[in-house]
C-alpha positions in Angstrom: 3.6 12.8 2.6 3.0 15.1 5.8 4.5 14.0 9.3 1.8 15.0 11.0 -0.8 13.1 8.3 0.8 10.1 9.0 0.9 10.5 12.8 -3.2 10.4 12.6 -3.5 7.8 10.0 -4.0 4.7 10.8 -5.4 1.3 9.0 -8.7 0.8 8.8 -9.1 -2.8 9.2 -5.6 -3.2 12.3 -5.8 0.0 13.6 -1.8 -0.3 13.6 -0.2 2.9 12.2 0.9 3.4 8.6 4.3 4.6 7.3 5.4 5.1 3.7 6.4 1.7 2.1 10.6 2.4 1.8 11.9 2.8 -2.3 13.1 -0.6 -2.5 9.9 -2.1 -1.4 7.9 0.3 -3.8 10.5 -0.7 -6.5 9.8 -4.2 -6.2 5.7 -4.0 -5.9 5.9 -1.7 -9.2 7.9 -4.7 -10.9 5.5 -6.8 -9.8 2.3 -4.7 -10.3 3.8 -4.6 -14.2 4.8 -8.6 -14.2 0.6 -8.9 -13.4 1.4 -10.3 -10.1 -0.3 -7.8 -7.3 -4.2 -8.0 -6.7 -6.2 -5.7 -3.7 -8.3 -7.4 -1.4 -10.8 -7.7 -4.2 -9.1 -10.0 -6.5 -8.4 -7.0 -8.7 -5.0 -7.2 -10.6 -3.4 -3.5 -10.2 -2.6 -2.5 -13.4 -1.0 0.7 -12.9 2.3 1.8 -10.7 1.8 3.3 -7.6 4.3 6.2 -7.3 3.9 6.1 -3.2 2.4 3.7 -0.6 1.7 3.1 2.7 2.4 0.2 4.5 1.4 -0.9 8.1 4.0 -0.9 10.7 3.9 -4.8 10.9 4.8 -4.8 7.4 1.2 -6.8 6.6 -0.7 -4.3 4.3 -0.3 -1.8 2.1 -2.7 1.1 0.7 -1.8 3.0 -2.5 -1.0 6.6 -2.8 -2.8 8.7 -5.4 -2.0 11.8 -6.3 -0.8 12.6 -3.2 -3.7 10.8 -1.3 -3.8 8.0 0.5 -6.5 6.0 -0.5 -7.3 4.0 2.8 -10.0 1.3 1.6 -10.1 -1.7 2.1 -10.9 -3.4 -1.4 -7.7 -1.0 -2.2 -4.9 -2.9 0.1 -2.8 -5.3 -1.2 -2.0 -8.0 1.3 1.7 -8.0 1.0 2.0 -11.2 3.1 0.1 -13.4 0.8 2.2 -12.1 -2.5 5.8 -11.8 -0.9 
């Protein structure tokens, strides 16, 4: 992800400023996401693994990345309080 993307990126619902969720914390949402355990804001379960993500800097919420885009809406963040 670009430096100077994430700089102007911020969360749509805080405002707070995104980063990109570290390897160990993506590792254990992908074992989750394939245990059926994650669901977006919508109730969704994610079914697929998210090869990137961001994450706020209070560690709250997380947005996927797709294909090299962050997809910044909210029915797409996981609250990462509520499931860890």
């Amino acid at each position: 992800m670009d430096k100077k993307l994430l700089d102007i990126i911020c969360c749509p619902m805080t405002k707070l400023p995104l980063e990109l969720l570290a390897t160990d914390r993506l590792d254990n949402l992908n074992a989750a996401i394939r245990a059926g355990e994650i669901k977006n804001r919508t109730a969704s379960p994610l079914t697929d693994e998210l090869s990137a993500a961001l994450v706020t800097r209070d560690g709250r919420h997380v947005y996927p990345v797709r294909d090299g885009i962050p997809i910044l809406l909210e029915e797409e963040c996981i609250d990462w309080s509520d499931q860890f």
